[in-house]
VOGU-3710 file (C-alpha; in Angstrom, 3 decimals, decimal comma):
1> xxxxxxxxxx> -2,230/-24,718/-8,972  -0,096/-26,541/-11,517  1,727/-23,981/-13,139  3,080/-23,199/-9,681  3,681/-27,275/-8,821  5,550/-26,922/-11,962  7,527/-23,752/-11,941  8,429/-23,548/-7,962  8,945/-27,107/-7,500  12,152/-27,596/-6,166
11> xxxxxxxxxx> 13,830/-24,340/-6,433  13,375/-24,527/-10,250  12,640/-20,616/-9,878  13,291/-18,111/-12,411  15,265/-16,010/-10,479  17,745/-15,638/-7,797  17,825/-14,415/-4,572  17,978/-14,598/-0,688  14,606/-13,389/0,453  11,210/-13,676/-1,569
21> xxxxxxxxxx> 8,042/-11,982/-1,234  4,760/-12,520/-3,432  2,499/-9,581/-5,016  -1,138/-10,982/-6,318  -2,935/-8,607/-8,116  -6,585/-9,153/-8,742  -8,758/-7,255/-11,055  -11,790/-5,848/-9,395  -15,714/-7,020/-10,557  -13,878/-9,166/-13,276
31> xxxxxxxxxx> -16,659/-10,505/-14,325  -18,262/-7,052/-16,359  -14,943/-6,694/-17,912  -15,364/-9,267/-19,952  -17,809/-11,063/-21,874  -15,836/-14,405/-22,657  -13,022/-16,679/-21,906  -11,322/-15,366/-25,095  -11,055/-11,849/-24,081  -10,731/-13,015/-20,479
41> xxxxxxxxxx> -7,164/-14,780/-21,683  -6,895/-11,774/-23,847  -7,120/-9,349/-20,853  -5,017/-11,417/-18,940  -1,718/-11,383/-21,058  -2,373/-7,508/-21,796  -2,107/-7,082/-17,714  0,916/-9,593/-17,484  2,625/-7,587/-19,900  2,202/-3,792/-18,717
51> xxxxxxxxxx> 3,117/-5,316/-15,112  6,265/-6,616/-16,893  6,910/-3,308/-18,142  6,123/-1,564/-14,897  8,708/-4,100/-13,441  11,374/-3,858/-16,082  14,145/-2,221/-14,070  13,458/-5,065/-10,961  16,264/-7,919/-12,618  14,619/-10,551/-9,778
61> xxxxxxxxxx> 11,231/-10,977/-10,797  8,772/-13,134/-12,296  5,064/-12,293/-13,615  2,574/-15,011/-13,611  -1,222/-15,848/-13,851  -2,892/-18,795/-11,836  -6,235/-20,699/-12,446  -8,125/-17,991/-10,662  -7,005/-15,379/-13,006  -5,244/-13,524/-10,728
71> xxxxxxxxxx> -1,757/-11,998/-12,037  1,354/-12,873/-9,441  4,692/-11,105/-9,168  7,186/-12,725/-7,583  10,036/-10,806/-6,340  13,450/-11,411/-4,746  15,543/-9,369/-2,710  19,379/-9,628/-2,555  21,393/-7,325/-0,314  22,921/-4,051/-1,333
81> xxxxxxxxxx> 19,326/-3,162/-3,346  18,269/0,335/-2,962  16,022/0,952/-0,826  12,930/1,991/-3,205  13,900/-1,529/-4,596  12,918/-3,464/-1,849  10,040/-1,286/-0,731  7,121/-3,623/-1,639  4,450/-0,620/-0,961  6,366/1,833/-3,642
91> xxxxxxxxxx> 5,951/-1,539/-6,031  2,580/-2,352/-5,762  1,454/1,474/-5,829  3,339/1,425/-8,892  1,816/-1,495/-10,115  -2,192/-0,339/-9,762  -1,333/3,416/-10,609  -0,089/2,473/-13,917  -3,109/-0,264/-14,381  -5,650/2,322/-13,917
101> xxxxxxxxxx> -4,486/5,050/-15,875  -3,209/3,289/-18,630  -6,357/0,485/-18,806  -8,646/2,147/-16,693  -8,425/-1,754/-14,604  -9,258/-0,994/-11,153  -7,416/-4,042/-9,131  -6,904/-5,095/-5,673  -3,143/-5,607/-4,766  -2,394/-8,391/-2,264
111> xxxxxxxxxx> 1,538/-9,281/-0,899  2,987/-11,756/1,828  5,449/-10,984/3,981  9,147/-11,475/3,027  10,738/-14,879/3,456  14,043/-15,869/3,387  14,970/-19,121/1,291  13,912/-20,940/-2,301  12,021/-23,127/0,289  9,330/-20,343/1,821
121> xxxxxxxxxx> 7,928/-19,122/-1,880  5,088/-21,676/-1,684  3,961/-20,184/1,517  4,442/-16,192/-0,003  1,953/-17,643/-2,742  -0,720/-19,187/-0,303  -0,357/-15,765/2,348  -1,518/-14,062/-0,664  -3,997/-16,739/-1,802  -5,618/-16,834/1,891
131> xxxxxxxxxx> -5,928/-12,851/1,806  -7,891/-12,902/-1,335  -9,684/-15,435/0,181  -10,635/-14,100/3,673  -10,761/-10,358/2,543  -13,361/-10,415/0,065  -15,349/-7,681/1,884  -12,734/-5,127/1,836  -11,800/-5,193/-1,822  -11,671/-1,843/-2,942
141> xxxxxxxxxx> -9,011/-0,708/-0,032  -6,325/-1,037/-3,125  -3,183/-2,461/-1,649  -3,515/-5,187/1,584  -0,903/-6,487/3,254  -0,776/-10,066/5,197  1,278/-8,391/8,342  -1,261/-5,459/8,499  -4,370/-8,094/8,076  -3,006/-10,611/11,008
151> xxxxxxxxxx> -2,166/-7,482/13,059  -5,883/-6,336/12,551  -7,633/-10,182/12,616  -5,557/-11,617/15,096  -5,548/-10,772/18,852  -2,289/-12,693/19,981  0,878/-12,729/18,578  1,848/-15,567/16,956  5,566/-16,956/16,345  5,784/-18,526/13,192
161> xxxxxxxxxx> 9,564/-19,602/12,979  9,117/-21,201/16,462  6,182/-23,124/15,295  7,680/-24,175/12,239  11,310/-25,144/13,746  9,275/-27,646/16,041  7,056/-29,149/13,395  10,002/-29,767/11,046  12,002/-31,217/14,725  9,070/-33,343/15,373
171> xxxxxxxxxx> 9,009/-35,001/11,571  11,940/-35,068/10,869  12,977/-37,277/13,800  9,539/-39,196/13,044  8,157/-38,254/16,659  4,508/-38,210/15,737  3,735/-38,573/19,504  5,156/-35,525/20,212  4,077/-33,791/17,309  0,107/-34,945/17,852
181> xxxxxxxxxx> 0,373/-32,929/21,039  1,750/-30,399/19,894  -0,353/-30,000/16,987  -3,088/-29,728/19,969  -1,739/-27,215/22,172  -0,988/-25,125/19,511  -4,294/-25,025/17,578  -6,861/-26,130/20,492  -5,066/-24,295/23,626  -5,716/-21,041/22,367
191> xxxxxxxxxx> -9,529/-21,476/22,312  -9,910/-21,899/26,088  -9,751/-17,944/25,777  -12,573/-16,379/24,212  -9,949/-13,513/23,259  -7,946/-15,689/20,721  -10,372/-18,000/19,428  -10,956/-16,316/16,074  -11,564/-18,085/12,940  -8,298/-16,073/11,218
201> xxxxxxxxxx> -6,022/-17,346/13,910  -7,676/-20,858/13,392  -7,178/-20,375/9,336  -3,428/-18,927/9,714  -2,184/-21,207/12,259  -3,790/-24,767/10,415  -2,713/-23,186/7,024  0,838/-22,590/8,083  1,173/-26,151/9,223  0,008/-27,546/5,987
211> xxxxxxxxxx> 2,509/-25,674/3,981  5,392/-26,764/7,059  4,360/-30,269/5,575  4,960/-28,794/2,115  8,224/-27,469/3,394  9,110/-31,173/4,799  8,625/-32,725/1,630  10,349/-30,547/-0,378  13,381/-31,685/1,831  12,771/-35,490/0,824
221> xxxxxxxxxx> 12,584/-34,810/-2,889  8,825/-34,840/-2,738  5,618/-33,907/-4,742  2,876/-33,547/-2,426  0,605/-35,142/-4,693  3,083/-38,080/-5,024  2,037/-38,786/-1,478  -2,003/-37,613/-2,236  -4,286/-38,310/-5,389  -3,765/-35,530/-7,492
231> xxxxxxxxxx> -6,228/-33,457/-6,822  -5,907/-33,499/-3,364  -6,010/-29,768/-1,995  -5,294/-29,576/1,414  -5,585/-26,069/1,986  -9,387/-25,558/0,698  -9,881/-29,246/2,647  -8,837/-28,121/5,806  -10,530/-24,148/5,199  -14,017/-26,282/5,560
241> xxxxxxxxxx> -13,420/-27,162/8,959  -14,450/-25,132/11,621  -13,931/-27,147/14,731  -10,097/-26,928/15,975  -9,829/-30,346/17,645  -11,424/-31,441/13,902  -8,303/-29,764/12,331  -5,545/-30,663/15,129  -7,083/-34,689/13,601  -6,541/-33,386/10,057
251> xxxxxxxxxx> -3,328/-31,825/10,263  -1,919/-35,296/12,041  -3,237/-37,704/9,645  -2,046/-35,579/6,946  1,052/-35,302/8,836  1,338/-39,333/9,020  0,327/-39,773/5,177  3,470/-37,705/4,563  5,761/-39,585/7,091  4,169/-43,392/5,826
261> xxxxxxxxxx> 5,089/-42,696/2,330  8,267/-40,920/3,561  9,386/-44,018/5,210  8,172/-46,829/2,971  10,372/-44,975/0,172  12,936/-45,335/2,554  14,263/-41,670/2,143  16,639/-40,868/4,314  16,437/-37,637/6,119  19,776/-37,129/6,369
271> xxxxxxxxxx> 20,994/-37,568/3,110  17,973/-35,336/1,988  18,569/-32,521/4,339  22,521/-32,763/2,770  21,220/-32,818/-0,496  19,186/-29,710/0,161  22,153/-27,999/1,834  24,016/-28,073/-1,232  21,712/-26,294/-3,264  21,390/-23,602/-1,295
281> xxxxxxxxxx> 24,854/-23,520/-1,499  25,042/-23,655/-5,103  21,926/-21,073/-5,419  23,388/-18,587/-2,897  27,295/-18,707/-3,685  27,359/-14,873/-3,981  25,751/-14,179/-0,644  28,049/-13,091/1,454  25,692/-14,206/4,352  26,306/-17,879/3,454
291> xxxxxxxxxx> 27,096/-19,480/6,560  26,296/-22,762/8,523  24,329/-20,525/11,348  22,452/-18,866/7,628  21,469/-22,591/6,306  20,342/-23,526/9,790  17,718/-20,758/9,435  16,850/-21,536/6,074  15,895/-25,241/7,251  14,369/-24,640/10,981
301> xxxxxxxxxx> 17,341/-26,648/12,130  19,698/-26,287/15,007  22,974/-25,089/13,415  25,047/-27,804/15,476  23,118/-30,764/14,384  22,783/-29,503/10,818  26,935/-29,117/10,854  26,775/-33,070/12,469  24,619/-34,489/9,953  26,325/-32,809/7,231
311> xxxxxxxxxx> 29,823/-34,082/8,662  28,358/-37,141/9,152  26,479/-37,563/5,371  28,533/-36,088/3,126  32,325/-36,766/4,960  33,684/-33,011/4,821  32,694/-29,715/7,503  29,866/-27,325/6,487  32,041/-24,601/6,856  34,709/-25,814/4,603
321> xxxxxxxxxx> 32,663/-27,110/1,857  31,339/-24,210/1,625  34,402/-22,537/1,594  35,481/-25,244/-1,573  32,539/-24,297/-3,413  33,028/-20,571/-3,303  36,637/-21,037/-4,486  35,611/-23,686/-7,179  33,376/-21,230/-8,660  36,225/-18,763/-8,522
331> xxxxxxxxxx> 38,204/-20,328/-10,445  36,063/-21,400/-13,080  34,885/-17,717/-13,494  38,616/-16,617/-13,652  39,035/-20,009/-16,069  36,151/-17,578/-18,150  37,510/-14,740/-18,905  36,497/-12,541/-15,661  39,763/-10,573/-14,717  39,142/-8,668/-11,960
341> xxxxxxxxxx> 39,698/-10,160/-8,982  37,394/-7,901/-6,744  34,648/-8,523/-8,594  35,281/-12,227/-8,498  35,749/-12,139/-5,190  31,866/-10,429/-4,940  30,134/-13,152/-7,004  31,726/-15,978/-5,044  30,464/-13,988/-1,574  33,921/-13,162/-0,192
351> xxxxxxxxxx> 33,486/-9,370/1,019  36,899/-8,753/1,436  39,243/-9,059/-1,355  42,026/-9,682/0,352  40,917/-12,585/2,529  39,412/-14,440/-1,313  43,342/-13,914/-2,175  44,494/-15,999/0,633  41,814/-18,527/0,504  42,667/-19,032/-2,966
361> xxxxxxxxxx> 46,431/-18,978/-2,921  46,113/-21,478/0,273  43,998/-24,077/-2,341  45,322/-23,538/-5,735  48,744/-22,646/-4,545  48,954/-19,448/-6,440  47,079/-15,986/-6,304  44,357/-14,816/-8,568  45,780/-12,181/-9,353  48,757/-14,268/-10,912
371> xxxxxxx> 46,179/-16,964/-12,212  44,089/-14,422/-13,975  48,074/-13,714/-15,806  48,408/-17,821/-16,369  44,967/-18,206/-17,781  45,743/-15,380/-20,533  48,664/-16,836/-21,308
//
C-alpha cells in the first residue's frame, strides 16, 4: 500500500518507541453499509476519528486507513507504561465496544504480535494483513490475534528470530549458496511430515521471508520497488503458489533481484548497517535499554561483529558513541532551558542520576548540576 511505503519508510514514523504492535480493524459486511464511494470515504474518516478519540490518552499511536478500507492503529510501547497501557486485548475491546454502541458498526479486530524496533512495523502491518486474509471464515469472533491463530493453524513451533538472524547472515555476507539451501530446508523439509505440511505454515513461513528481504533493504537505504516495477507485490505473488519447492524458487530469485541491484549500486553493507545503527541511536536515546547487545537484536546480528563493523566503519566503539550521543543530547537539553538534572538524566536513558553526573563531568569537565547554574547565567 502506498500510504504505508510512504509513511513507514525508513523509520519516518509518527511516533516513538521501542516495541510496536499493529491493530487492523475491519468493518463487518461493508458492503450494505454503504451505498457509494462517497459515503464509503465518509464512513471511513467518521471511524478514524472515534478510534482517535477512543485512543486519546495512548501518546504513541497512529490511526490510519489502507486501500482495502480497513482502519489501522499503530501502537508503541516504551517501558515504565502501565500495564492496561500495553494490554493490546483491553485496547481493541475498547476499540469495537465503543464502535458498536456509539455507530452501531459491528467490526472485526485483527493485531500482530509485538516487535521490537522501527525496522519490524512492516511485518506488524502484513501479520495483520495475512489474518484478514486467511480468516475470512471466522469473522464475527470480534477480536483475533496472530499468536492465538498460528497456535491454532500451525502444528510445529516455529522460531522466527532464528530464521530471520540466518536470512539476514546469509545476505548480508552475499552467500546465496548457502541461503538457497536454506531457503529449502526450511520451507520444503517440513513437508516430508504429513503433520506440518499445512498451507498456514507454508503462507507464514514464505511470507516472513519476503518481509526479511524487506527488512534487508531497509538496511541498504532501499525501496523495494526501486529494485521491482512498481507494482510488484510480492506477498499476493507468492500467496498464489501452492507448491513449496515452487516458493523455496521464488523466494531465491527474489532474494537475488535484491542482492543484483544491491551490488551493482555498490552499497556497502557495512557502511549501511552503521548508518542504520545510528538511527536507532538517535530514535531510542531515552531507552535506557540502549546497548550494543540491544542493537544486535534489533538487526539479527551477532553483537561482536556488529561492535567490529561499527569500529571498523565509523572509527569510534559502539559503546562509547553511544555513550557521546546520550551526553550530547544532554547538554543541548540543559543548553534549553531543562533544569533538572534527574529528569535529564531520564530522557538521555541514564537510570541513575548519579552515574549521568560523572559521565558528564568526565566529558564537559564540569557537572550538570553546575552547568545548568552557567547556562542561566
Amino acid at each position: 500500500d502506498e500510504q504505508i511505503v510512504e509513511n513507514f519508510n525508513f523509520y519516518n514514523i509518527p511516533i516513538q518507541a521501542d516495541k510496536f504492535e499493529i491493530i487492523s480493524i475491519h468493518i463487518n459486511k461493508l458492503d450494505t453499509q454503504v451505498s457509494n464511494k462517497q459515503r464509503l470515504l465518509s464512513l471511513i474518516e467518521t471511524v478514524i476519528r472515534s478510534v482517535e478519540n477512543t485512543l486519546c490518552d495512548y501518546k504513541n499511536c497512529a490511526v490510519f486507513s489502507d486501500s482495502t478500507y480497513n482502519i489501522n492503529v499503530l501502537l508503541g510501547f516504551n517501558q515504565g507504561q502501565s500495564i492496561i497501557e500495553q494490554n493490546i486485548e483491553v485496547i481493541c475491546q475498547t476499540i469495537r465496544d465503543n464502535l458498536l454502541f456509539e455507530m452501531n458498526l459491528p467490526v472485526t479486530i485483527f493485531y500482530s504480535r509485538k516487535y521490537d524496533g522501527y525496522q519490524n512495523i512492516y511485518r506488524c502491518y502484513y501479520e495483520t494483513k495475512y489474518l484478514i486474509k486467511y480468516t475470512q471464515g471466522i469473522m464475527d469472533m470480534g477480536i483475533i490475534s496472530y499468536d492465538n491463530f498460528i497456535s491454532i493453524s500451525i502444528p510445529v513451533s516455529i522460531n522466527f528470530d532464528d530464521i530471520r538472524s540466518k536470512t539476514l547472515k546469509y545476505l548480508r555476507a552475499n552467500e546465496i549458496t548457502s541461503l538457497r539451501a536454506f531457503i529449502y530446508d526450511t520451507i520444503c523439509k517440513p513437508f516430508v511430515s504429513s503433520a506440518s505440511s499445512n498451507f498456514e505454515y507454508l503462507n507464514i513461513i514464505s511470507i516472513d521471508f519476503i518481509m526479511t528481504g524487506i527488512m534487508f533493504l531497509q538496511e541498504n537505504k532501499t525501496a523495494i520497488r526501486e529494485v521491482f516495477h512498481k507494482y510488484f507485490n510480492p506477498i499476493n505473488e507468492i500467496s498464489e503458489i501452492s507448491n513449496p519447492i515452487e516458493r523455496s524458487n521464488f523466494i531465491i530469485h527474489y532474494y537475488e533481484d535484491i542482492l543484483n541491484y544491491i551490488s551493482a549500486n555498490k552499497i556497502s553493507s557495512g557502511k549501511s548497517m552503521v548508518k542504520k545503527c545510528m538511527e536507532l541511536v538517535e530514535q531510542n536515546i531515552s531507552n535506557p535499554s540502549l546497548s550494543v547487545k540491544w542493537l544486535a537484536s534489533q538487526l539479527y546480528i551477532n553483537e561482536n561483529y556488529l561492535s567490529r563493523v561499527f569500529h571498523k566503519e565509523a572509527g569510534i566503539f559502539l559503546i562509547k558513541y553511544i555513550n557521546n550521543q546520550r551526553l550530547i543530547k544532554a547538554k543541548y537539553y540543559l543548553d534549553h532551558d531543562y533544569n533538572s538534572m534527574q529528569a535529564v538524566s531520564q530522557m538521555t536513558g541514564f537510570s541513575d542520576p548519579l552515574y549521568f553526573s560523572k559521565c558528564f563531568k568526565k566529558k564537559y569537565g564540569v557537572a550538570p548540576s553546575k552547568y545548568i547554574k552557567m547556562v542561566d547565567k
